[in-house]
C-alpha positions in Angstrom: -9.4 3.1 12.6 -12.3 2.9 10.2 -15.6 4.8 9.8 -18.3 3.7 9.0 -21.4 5.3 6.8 -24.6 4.1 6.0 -26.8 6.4 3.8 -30.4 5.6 2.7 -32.4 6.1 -0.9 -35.6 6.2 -2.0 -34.7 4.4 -5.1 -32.1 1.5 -6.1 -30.1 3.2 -8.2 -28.9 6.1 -6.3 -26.9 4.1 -3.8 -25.5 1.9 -6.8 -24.1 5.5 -8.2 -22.8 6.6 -5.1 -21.0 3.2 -5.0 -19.9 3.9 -8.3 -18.2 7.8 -7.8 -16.7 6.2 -4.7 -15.3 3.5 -6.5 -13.8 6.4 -8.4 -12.7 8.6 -6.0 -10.5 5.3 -4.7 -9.0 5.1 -8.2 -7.8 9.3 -7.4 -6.9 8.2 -3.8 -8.9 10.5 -2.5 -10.8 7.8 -0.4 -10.0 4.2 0.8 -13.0 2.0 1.3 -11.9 -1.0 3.4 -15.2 -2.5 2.4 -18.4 -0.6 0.7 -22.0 -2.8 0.0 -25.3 -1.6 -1.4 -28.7 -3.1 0.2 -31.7 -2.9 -2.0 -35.3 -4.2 -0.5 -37.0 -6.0 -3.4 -41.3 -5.8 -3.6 -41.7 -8.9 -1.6 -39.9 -6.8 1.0 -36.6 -9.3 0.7 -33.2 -7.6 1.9 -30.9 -8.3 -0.5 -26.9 -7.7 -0.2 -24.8 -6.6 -3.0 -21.6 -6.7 -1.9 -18.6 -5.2 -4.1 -16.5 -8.7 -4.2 -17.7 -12.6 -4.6 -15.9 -13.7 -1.9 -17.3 -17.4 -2.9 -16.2 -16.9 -6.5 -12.4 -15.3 -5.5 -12.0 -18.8 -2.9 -13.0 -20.8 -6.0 -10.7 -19.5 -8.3 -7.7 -19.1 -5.5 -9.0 -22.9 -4.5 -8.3 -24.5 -8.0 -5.2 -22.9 -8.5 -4.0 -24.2 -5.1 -5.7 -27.6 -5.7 -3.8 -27.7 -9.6 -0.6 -27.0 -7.8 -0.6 -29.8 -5.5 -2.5 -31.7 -7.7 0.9 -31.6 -10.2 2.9 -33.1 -7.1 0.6 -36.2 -6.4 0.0 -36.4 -10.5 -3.7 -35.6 -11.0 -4.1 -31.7 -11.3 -7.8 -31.9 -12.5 -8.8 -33.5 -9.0 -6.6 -30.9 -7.1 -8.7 -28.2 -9.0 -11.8 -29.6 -9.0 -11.1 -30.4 -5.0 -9.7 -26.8 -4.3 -12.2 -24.9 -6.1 -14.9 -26.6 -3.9 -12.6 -25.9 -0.7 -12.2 -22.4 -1.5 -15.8 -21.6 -2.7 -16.9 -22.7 0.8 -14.1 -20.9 2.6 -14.8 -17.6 0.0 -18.6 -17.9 1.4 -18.1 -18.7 5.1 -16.0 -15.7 5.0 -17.2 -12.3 6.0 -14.3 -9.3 5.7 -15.1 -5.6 6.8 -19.1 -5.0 7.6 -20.6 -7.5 9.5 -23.8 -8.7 7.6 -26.0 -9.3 10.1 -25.7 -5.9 11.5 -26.4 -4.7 7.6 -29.3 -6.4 7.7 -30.7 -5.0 11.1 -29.6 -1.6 9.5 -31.3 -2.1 6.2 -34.5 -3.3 7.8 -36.5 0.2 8.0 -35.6 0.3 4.5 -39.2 0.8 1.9 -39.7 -1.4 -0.7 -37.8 -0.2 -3.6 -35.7 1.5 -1.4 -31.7 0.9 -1.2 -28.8 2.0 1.0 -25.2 2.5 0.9 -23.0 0.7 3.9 -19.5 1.9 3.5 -16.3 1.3 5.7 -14.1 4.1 5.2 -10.4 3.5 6.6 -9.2 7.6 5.0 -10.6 10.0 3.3 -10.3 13.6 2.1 -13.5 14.4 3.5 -13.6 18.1 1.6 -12.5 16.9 -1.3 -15.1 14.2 -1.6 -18.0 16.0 -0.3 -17.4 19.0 -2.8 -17.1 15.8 -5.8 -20.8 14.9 -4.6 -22.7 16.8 -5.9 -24.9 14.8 -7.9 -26.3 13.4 -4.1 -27.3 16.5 -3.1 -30.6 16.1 -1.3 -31.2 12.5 -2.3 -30.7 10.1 0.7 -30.6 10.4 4.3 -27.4 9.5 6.6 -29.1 6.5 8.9 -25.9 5.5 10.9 -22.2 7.3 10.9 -19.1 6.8 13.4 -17.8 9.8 12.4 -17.4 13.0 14.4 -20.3 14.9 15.4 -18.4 17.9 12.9 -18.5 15.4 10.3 -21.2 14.0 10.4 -23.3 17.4 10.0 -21.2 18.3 7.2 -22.5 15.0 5.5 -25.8 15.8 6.3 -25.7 19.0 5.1 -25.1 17.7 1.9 -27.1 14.3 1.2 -30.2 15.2 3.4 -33.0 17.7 2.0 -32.9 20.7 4.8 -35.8 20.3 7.7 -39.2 21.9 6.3 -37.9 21.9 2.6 
């Protein structure tokens, strides 16, 4: 079963870093992210969603090579690619895998302008090991939603949130 952990900055480029060190910590396999997206709320006060892959640009690509393939057996490749790109563009954007947008978006919507946040759907993770690796976050955001355990959870608050009357 996966977690999932939504943590909230002041700025925009805190929750891109944090994506960034997690990112990392995947590469060590000390955490595996099933799906991770930052949310920054521009000065108009527009949520906008940065997820970590183009699903419309991955069912584009995966779209022409299927549409070249069985464009080779009916002798016309280029309209196979041009008509499986389209195909799987559509499918790549009509598809949502791991965090439900909508319920980002509902999340992200006490966010201030300027502000950003960190959703990320964790499937394992060596929680000590990560924690003590994040450092660099001490004090900066503030947990806004977590399905971990209650022991967890504090321990990740400990951490990311400033202490009460600091």
């Amino acid at each position: 079963m996966a977690d999932l952990i939504a943590v909230e900055f002041d700025d925009a480029a805190s929750a891109f870093d944090l994506r960034a060190e997690l990112v990392k910590f995947q590469k060590e396999y000390l955490i595996e992210m099933e799906d991770v997206v930052v949310v920054t709320r521009e000065a108009g006060g527009d949520v906008k969603l940065h997820q970590a892959v183009n699903l419309t640009a991955a069912g584009a690509a995966g779209g022409a090579m299927w549409g070249a393939l069985i464009g080779l057996l009916f002798l016309n490749p280029l309209v196979g690619a041009a008509v499986g790109a389209g195909a799987g563009a559509i499918s790549g954007r009509l598809t949502d895998i791991g965090i439900n947008d909508d319920t980002i978006r509902e999340m992200a919507n006490g966010l201030p302008e300027g502000g950003s946040a960190l959703f990320v759907l964790v499937r394992r993770v060596t929680g000590d090991k990560v924690l003590e690796r994040l450092g660099a976050f001490r004090e900066k955001g503030r947990v806004i939603h977590t399905s971990l355990s209650g022991e967890q959870e504090a321990k990740l608050k400990a951490l990311i949130e400033k202490p009460a009357g600091a």
